[in-house]
Every structure is written in C-alpha cells, then in structure tokens.
N, C-alpha and C positions, 0 to 999 in steps of 0.2 A: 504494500500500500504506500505512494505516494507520503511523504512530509515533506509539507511546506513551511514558508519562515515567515514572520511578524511581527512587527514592532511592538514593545509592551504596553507604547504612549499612543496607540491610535490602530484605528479599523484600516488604515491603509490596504490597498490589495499584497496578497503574501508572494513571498518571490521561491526560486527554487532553490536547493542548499548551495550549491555552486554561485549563487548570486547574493544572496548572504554573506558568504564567505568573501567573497572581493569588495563588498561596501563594509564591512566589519561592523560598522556602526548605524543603525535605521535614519533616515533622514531628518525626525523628528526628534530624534538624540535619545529614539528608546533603543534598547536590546534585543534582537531579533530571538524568537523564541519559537520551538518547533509548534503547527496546528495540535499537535497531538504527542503523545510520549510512546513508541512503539514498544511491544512487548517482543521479549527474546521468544526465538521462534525454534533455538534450539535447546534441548533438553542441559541442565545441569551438568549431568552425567556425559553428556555427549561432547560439551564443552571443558569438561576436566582431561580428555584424553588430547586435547591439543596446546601446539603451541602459543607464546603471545601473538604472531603476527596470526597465524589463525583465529584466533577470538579479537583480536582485532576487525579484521574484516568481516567475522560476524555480526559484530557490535555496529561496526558503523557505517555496514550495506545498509542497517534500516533508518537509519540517520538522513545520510549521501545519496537519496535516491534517483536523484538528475544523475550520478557516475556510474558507470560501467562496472560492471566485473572487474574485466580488464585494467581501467584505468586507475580502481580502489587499491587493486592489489600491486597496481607497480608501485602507489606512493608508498602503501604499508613496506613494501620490500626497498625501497631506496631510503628510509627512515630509520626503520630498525634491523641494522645491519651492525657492521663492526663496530660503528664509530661507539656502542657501548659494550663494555668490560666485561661483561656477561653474557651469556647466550640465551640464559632465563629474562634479560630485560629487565624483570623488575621482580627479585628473591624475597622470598620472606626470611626473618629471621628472629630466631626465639628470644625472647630475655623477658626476665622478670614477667613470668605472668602473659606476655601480649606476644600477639606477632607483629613484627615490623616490617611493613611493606617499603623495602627500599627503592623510591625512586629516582636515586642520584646515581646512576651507571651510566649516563649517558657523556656527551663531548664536555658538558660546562659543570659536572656533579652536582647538578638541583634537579627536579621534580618536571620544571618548564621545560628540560630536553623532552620529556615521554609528547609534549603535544606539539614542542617549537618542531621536533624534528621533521614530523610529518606535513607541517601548516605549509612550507615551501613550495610544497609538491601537490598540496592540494589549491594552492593559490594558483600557480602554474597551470595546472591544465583546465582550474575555473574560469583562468582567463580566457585558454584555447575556448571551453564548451561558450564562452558568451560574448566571442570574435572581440578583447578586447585590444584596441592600439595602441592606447595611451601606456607608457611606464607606470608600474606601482610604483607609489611613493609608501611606503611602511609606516607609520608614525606609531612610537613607541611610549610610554611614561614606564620606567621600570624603579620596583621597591631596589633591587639588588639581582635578583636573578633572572628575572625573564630578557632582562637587555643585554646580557652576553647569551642567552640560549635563542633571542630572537636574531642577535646580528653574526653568533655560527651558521644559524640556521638558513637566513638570506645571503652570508658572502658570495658574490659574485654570480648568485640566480640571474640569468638572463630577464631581462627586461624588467628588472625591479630597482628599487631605492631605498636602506633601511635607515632612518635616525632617529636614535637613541635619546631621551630625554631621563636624566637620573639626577636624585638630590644630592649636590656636590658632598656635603658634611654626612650625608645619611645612608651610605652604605658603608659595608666591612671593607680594609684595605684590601682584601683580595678581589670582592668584587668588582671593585673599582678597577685595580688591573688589567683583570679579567677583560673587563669591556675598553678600556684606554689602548689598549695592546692588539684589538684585534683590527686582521687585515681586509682587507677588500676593496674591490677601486668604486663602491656602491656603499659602504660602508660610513656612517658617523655616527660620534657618541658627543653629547651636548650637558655638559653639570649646568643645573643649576643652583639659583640661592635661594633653596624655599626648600618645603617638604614631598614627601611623594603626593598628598594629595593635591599640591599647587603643579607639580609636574603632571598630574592625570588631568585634573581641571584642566590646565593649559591646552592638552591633547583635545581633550573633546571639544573647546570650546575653536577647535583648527578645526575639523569634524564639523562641527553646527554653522560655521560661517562659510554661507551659497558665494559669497562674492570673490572670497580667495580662493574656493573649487573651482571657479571659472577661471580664475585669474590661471591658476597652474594649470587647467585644460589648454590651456589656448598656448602652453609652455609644453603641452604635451606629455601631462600628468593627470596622475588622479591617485586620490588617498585612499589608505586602508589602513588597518589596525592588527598590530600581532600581540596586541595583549586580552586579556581572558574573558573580554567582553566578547571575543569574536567567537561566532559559534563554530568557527573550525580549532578554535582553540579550547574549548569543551565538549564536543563528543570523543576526541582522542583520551578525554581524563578518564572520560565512563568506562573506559577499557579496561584499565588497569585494577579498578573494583569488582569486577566481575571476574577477571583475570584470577585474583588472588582468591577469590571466593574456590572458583571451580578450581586452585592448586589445592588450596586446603584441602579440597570434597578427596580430590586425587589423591591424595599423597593419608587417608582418612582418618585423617583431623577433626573432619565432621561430618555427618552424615547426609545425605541428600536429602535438602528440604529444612536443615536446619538454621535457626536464626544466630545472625554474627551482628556486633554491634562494630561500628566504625569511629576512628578516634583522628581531627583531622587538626593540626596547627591552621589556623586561618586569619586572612587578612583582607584580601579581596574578595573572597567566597566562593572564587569559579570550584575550588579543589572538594569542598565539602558542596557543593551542589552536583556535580558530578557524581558526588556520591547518592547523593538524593534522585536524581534522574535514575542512577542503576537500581535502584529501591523499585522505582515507578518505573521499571521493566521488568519487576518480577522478578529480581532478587531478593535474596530473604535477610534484608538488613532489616535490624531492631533501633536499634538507636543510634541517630547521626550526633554523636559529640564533638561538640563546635568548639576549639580551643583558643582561649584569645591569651597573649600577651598584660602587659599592662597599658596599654591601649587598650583598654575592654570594650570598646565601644559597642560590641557585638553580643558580649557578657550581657549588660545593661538590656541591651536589642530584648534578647530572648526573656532575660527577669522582668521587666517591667511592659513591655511591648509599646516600647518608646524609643525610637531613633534620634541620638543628638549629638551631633559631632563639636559644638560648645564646649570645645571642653581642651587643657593642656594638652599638647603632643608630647609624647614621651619618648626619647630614644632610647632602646634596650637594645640587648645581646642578641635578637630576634628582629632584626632591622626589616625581611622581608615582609614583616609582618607590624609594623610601624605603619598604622593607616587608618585615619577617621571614617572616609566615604568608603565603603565595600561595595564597589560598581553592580559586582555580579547576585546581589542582596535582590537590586534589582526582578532578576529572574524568578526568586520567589516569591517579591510580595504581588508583583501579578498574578502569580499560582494564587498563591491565597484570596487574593482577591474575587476569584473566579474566573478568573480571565478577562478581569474589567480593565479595558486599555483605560479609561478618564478615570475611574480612580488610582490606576496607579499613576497616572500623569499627574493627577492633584498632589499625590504624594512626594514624588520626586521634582515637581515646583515649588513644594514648601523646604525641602530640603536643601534645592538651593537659592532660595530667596532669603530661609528664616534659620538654615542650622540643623531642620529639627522636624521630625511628624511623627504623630500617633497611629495602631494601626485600632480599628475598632474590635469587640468584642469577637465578631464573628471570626474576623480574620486572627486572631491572636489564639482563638480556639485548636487552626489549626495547624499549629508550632510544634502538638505535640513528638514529633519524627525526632525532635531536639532537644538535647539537651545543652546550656553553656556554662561556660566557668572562666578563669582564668588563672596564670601563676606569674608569681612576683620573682623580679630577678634573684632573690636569693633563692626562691624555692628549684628555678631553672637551675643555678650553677649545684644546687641541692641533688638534684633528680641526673646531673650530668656523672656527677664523683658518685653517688649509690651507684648507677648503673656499670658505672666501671667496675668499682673495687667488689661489687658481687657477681659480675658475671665478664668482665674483661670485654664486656663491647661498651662501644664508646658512639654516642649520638650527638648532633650539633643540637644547638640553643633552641630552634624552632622544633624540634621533633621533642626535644625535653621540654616544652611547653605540653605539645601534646600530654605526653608519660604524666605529665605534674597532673594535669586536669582528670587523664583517665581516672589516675588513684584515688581522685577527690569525689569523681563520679560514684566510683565501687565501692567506697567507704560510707559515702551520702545514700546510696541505693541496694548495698547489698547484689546488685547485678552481675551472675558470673560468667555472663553467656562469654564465647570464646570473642576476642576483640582482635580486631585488627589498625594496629596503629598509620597511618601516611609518615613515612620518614621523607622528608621533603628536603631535604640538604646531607652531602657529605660534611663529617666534621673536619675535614680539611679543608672547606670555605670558609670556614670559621676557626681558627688555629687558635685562638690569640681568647680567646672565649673559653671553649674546651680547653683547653689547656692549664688557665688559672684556675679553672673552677675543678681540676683534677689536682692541682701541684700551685699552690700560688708562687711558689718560688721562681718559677722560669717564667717569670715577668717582664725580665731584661730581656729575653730573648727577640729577636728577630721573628717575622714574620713567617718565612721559609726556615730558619731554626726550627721555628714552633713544627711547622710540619715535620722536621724531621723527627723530632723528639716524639712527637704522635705516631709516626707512621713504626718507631722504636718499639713505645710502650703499649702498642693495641696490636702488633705484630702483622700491620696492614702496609702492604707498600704502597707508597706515595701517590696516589692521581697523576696521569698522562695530564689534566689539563692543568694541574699545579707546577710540573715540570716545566709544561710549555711555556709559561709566563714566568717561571723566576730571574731569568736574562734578560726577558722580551721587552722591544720597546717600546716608546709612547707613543706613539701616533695619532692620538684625539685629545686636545690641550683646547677646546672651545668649552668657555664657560657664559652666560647671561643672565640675567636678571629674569624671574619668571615673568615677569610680562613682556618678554621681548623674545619668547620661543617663534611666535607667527614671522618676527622680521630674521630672526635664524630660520627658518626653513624659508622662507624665499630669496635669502641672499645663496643659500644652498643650492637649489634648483635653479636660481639664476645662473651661478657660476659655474653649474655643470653646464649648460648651456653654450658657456662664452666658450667651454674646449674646445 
C-alpha cells in the first residue's frame, strides 16, 4: 500500500516519499509525516533469521514506496558496507542489567552514521525519480554529531552542497575536529556564537524564506535538510529497533511476541520517535523511556504536559543533547492531536512566538507509550565509573544518561521487562568526559592521550575515525554571528559560482 507525506501544519496535498525526502522541510515549516504508519508484513520470526541490511529493506520498502526494489537495495548496500567496524552494524551488548544497542560503528562513531549513511543515496536517486537540475544545497544545524556524519556522508556526492552550521563553544573538542578537518570540494563547516537551538532556528528560518529559494534557484540551487526533521532521516532509525528486537528473538533472549521496553538519551527526539513509529508497526515495545540531560526540557514535557523552553541552557558532558526546541517532538504532538494539522500549527506558533504551549487533557492522555526522567552531571560521570569498575565496558556521557534514567525508571516502577538501551556515541568522542569521570587524575592529559589511555584500560582499540583526525588539518576556520548564517550561505553559493 502506497505512503504518502504531509505536513503536520496544514491539509496541503501529500507528496510521495522521494519528494519529501528532497524538500526535507514542508513549505509551511511543518514536518512531513507518513498518511498512515505501515504495519511489518513480515513475521518476527522471519525477520530474526536475517541480516541488518535485510531488515533494513524490509523496514523501509513500506516507508519508500515511490523506490524500486532495485533502487532501495543499492542504497541499503552502498550505506552499510565496510565503512562500519562490524559486520553486525549495530551489536548488542550486555552490562549491568540492559542490553546496549550500539550504534557508533559506523565512519564518524555516533548513532547519525546508521541514517547519514544511507540519506546520500537516497537523496541521489530522489533527485533522478523527480528529474531534478538544480544542485542540492544541504543545510545543516548540528548539536555535535550529525554534522561530521552528514558532511562524511555528502563529501563529494555529485551534484550536491553540504554546510554545516554548529555552536562554536558547544560541542566536545573532538567533534569539533571531526567536522573542521573534513575534506571535500562540496564540503563547509560554519561555528557559530549562539547555541544549537539559535543554529537550528537559523536553518529553518533559510527553509521558511520563499524569496532567498528563488534567489538560489535562479543560482541554480535549491535546499534540503540532513538533519532528523527529514523523513529520510527517520525511517532508517526505525530499522535499527526492530533490528535489535528480532536479534534478541534470535539469539533467544526473548520469546516471540514478547514485550521489550526501550531506553533512549534524547535531544531532538527523531531517535526515540523512531522508536515509537517501530511500536506503531507492530513491534512489541512496552515503554519508550525518554532520557533527558539537565536540559530537561522534555522531562518537564512528559510531567506536566507543558512545553517551555524559558528557561537557562545548560552545557553538560552530553552536549549532543544540549537542546531546548526538540524539532522532531513535533511528529508526535500531531499524532496526539489526531492528526489535526491547525492545532498543531496553533501549537508550534505559540512556541515560537511565546517560548511555550500546553497540550490539553485529551492529548496529554495519550503520553502514556512514555515515560521521562532525567540525570544530573554527577549522576552521569556516577553511572560512567559503576559501569566500568563492574563490568569493564565503558559508555560515553549520552548513553550514561540513558543507564542513569533507566535505573530510576526500575526503581520508581519495579519494571523488569528485558530493556534495550540506544548507545548513541563511542566513548572515544568523548575522551576527556569518560575519562575523568573513571580516573580524575588524567586530567592533564591531552585529548588523543585520553584516547589512548581509554582504548589501554577498556582493552578496545582506538576508532579508525579518531586516528584519522589526530594529524589532520583545518580546513573550515569560518565562524558568524547567528544572525548572519543566511548572508554565509549566499556569499557560499555565490562564490562557488565565481569558479
């Protein structure tokens, strides 16, 4: 059956997934959202005996319906290939109580490789299926990790443009790197002097204005988005839950038909809504636990059924997750809504006019899929040294958010269903974090010390992409004010131009 896509702020006519996927963002600055949630059409059991790239294309033939056979499975096969460390893609692995779904194997060791890898390839031939000529132009706002897994992702794709927008002061020195260092003759990375949500705002607000769309059409561009608003960057998440479910079923962990609860660090929400979509195909998740930082704004969200980003920004050890506005929040208060495009429009206008909106009784009713929490930096660097010195694995600060909240969850509810944690970063992005919070004494250390000393005392060798950048150079040294991203991307596209 046919899915089509829709804005969450208006009855617009719905486009097809391949058309989605190249506008990134709906014209009216909702979120394109499937007519319908497809249900998996193949058995549990039947999806336990295969690979990821197989339950991959299971997953997201019912998503991708405008692609071929054909062309779903060259993107799945040029995605998840070597460039990740494993042949499993994304492992579970036991400690304390939970499994942890690792999905930092990929080129940049964060979570964003399982969806940046594929979006290139599915932007590519969205272009072919809907004859476009114009160059993508990419536009990015990144907390720390989706902006080196989106500009891997796009170096040097034919016919494309990727720039990067990240908060100069507010990612870890390696992700910084990470993205300053990478090559590509298609390729920019832009700090600015604000937070990620003044770098997101920024993005959208390039996105919502008709007059500089034209302006770069007529330069022979046109925009798109590779962050987690874009629905080719969330049907590839729903993979990975599904994935891990039917490994479990496999390997019999759990029985067929049995209920798993999901535990997910979050910031933007695409990651823990993907989970909720995989629910709403018939997977047998129990409870989505929504894991916030001290940023709680999302904590708050689910306790009171009150949204209000009013409030200090906090920098923590969990920087990807340093974020008041949760774009992809969006996706579900339409659900909840009913599928009312005007009141979620009403919603998402108060939010940015006023900071702030209620949701009513009805809608607030049906939250129950969630539960939220939150953990404070000492309980993170807390939950980092437990995990070590009882079982000698070693997790970065976003996934020890998770760990912090699950146990708060299982202590407050007595819940022993079998859980699956999202590990969303290697602790070798985060060196300098883990590290202190295992040994404070190697505090003097270096950056790249720190990883060495990690990759020593967890008996793990070092990440191919930590290696690559401990030499590497700078090559993206542009910084602006965030009001002046709109006159950096056109002085950009201008002066590709002038080549």
């Amino acid at each position: 059956m046919e899915v089509l896509y829709h804005s969450t702020r208006s009855d617009a006519e719905a486009v097809s997934a391949s058309t989605a996927i190249l506008k990134g963002l709906a014209e009216d600055g909702g979120l394109f959202v499937p007519d319908h949630i497809p249900a998996l059409d193949r058995s549990l059991r039947e999806l336990s005996q295969m690979s990821y790239q197989e339950v991959a294309y299971e997953v997201m033939k019912l998503y991708l319906t405008d692609f071929t056979q054909e062309e779903l499975k060259s993107c799945i096969r040029k995605a998840y290939d070597e460039k990740f460390d494993t042949s499993q893609i994304a492992p579970l692995a036991w400690a304390q109580g939970a499994y942890y779904l690792e999905l930092f194997h990929g080129a940049t060791i964060a979570f964003k490789d399982m969806a940046l890898s594929i979006l290139p390839h599915l932007m590519t031939v969205s272009a072919k299926k809907n004859a476009v000529k114009n160059e993508i132009v990419i536009l990015t706002a990144t907390s720390g990790d989706t902006g080196k897994a989106a500009l891997a992702g796009f170096a040097d794709v034919e016919g494309t443009k990727i720039i990067v927008f990240y908060p100069k002061n507010g990612v870890s020195p390696i992700q910084e790197k990470q993205m300053v260092t990478q090559k590509g003759k298609n390729t920019y990375v832009v700090g600015i002097h604000g937070n990620f949500d003044d770098a997101q705002s920024g993005v959208k607000a390039i996105f919502s204005d008709r007059q500089f769309a034209r302006e770069a059409a007529g330069m022979g561009y046109q925009f798109s988005s590779a962050n987690s608003i874009n629905i080719g960057r969330l049907v590839p998440q729903v993979v990975y839950y599904v994935y891990a479910y039917a490994k479990l079923l496999g390997e019999g962990k759990i029985a067929e038909g049995e209920t798993i609860n999901v535990t997910v660090p979050t910031g933007n929400f695409g990651n823990i809504l993907a989970a909720f979509y995989a629910k709403n195909m018939g997977l047998p998740i129990g409870k989505l636990i929504c894991a916030s930082n001290e940023n709680k704004v999302l904590y708050d969200f689910f306790s009171t059924g009150s949204y209000d980003r009013n409030r200090p920004f906090v920098l923590t050890t969990s920087p990807s997750m340093d974020i008041l506005v949760s774009s992809n929040l969006e996706r579900l208060i339409y659900w909840i809504a009913g599928n009312d495009t005007h009141k979620d429009a009403e919603l998402m206008q108060a939010l940015n006019k006023e900071g702030r909106y209620g949701l009513t009784e009805g809608m607030r009713a049906q939250l129950g899929d969630f539960y939220g929490n939150y953990a404070r930096e000492e309980e993170v660097a807390g939950t980092i040294r437990s995990l070590y010195e009882e079982c000698g694995y070693v997790i970065d600060p976003h996934t020890a958010v998770a760990a912090t909240v699950y146990r708060k969850y299982v202590e407050e509810t007595g819940d022993g269903r079998v859980t699956v944690i999202a590990s969303t970063a290697s602790p070798f992005k985060f060196t300098r974090s883990v590290m202190e919070a295992i040994d404070p004494k190697v505090a003097s250390l270096g950056d790249f010390e720190l990883a060495d000393e990690l990759s020593r005392i967890a008996n793990v060798k070092v990440p191919r992409a930590i290696e690559e950048i401990r030499n590497a150079k700078v090559v993206h040294d542009t910084v602006c004010e965030k009001d002046e991203m709109k006159q950096v991307v056109r002085a950009i596209l201008a002066g590709d131009k002038m080549r």
